[in-house]
N, C-alpha and C positions, 0 to 999 in steps of 0.2 A: 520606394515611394519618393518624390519630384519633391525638392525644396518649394515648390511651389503649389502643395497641398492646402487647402484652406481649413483651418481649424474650427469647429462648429461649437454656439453654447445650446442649450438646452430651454427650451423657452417654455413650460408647458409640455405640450406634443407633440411641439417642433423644434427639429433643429435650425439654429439662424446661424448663417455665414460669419464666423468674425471678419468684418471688413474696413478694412480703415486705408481711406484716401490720403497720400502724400502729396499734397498740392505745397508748389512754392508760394509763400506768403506776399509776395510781393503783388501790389495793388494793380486791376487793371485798367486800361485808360479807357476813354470816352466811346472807342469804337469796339474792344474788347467787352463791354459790358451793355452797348445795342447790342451785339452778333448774343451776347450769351441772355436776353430777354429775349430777343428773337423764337431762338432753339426754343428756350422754355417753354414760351405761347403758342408759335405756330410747327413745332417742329418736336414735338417729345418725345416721341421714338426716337428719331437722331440724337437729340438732347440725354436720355437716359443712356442710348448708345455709348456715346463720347463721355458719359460722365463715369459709367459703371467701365470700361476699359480702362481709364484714367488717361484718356487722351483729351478731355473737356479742355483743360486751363493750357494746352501747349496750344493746340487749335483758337483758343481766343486768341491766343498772345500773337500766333500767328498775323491772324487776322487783324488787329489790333495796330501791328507793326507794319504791315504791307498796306493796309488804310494810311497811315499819317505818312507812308512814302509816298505816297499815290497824291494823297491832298497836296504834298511840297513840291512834287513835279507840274500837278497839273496846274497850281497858284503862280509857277513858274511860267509858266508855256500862257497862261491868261495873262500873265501882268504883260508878257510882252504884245501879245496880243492887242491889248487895251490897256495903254500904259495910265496909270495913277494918277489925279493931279496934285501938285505940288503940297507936300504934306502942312511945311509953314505957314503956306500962304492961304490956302482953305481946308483945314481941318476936318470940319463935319464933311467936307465932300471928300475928299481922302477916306474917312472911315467908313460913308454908307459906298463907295466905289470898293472898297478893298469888303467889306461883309458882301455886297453883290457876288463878288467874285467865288469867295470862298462858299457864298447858297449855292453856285453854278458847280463847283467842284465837286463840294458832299455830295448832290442830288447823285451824280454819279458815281460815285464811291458808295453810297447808299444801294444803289438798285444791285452794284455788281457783286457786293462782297457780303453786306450785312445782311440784307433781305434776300439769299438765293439760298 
């Protein structure tokens, strides 16, 4: 018998799998917790898939990680693109030019990673 026998309790008339998920505690970030509403809503097979394997929270984190890589290169490659204006000098237009930017980045970060 495989150290990795699952131990059964007695429920009634069934037996239930002792099961218990070792997820690391550590919280996940704004695009790790789209991608795992996503799964939930439109994707529950997958979703049940990755959660009952215990592959769910490495797959957020994944995901999560390679989204905010993705925002900071492509915020990168946009500023130069359409450079900022001067943050001292006009504030509110600095910050609705720099959220412009960043609506422009998610939207695509959005389509590729969280909603597929």
């Amino acid at each position: 018998m495989s150290s990795t026998a699952l131990q059964y309790t007695q429920n009634g008339d069934y037996l239930v799998p002792n099961i218990e998920l070792n997820q690391p505690q550590t919280p996940l970030g704004k695009y790790g917790r789209m991608r795992k509403t996503y799964l939930k809503e439109n994707r529950p097979i997958l979703y049940n898939h990755l959660l009952l394997s215990g592959k769910l929270y490495l797959h957020l984190v994944e995901i999560d990680r390679t989204a905010k890589d993705r925002l900071d290169r492509q915020m990168e490659e946009l500023l130069k693109q359409n450079p900022a204006p001067d943050k001292a000098a006009q504030q509110m237009a600095w910050v609705q030019h720099m959220n412009a930017l960043k609506m422009q980045a998610e939207e695509a970060i959005l389509n590729e990673l969280i909603y597929s």
